[in-house]
N, C-alpha and C positions, 0 to 999 in steps of 0.2 A: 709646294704648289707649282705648276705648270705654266711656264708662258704662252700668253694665248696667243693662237698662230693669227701674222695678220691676214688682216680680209683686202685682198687686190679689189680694184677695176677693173672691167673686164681690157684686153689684151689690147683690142681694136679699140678703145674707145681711149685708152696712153697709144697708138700709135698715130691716130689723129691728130693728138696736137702737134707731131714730130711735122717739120718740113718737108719738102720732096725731096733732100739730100737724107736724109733719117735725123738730121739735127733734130734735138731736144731739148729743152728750156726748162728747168726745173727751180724749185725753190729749196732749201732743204735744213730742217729742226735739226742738229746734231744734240747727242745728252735729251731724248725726249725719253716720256717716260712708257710709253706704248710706241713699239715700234711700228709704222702705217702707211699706204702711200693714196693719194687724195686727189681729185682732182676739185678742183675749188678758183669759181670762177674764170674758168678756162684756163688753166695755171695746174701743173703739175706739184704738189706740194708730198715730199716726201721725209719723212721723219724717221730719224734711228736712234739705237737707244747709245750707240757708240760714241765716244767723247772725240773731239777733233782734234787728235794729239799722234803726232806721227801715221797720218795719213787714215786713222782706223776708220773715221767716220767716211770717206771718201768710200773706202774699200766696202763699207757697210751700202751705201747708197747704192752702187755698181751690179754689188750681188741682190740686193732686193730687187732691183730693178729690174735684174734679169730675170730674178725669178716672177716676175707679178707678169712679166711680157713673156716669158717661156720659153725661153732661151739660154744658150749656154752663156755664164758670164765673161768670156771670150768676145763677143759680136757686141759686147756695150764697154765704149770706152770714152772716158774722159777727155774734151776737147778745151775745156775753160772753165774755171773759176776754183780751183784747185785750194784755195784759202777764204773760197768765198763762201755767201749761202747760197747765190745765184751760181748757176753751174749749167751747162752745157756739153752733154753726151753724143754721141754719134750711136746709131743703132745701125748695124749692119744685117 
């Protein structure tokens, strides 16, 4: 059977909560069992199915994110929380 592909936000509506620097505040499920990304009570809440074990679920977060904003994952990089759930991106 098929993983079902997640369903984004629209583009403008995660680049809203970003700051005027492109900072972004996210919350983040690693090991979830639907991979999804949310936006839930003004709070960017993103889930992956990747375990947080040498960096994978980081790198899982990164590339969804790029892809749900539409962009290469190059221009979205990690700024804080590298071990955390709280984590903070830069969007270029």
């Amino acid at each position: 059977m098929a993983k079902p592909k997640a369903d984004f936000p629209p583009a403008d509506a995660i680049r809203a909560l970003a700051d005027g620097s492109g900072r972004l505040a996210l919350r983040v499920t690693p090991g979830a069992r639907v991979a999804a990304v949310e936006i839930a009570e003004g709070r960017l809440l993103v889930k992956v199915r990747a375990k947080p074990t040498d960096g994978e679920a980081n790198e899982a977060v990164l590339a969804m994110l790029a892809k749900a904003l539409g962009v290469s994952g190059s221009r979205v990089t990690l700024l804080r929380g590298a071990t955390s759930r709280e984590k903070l991106v830069q969007i270029v």
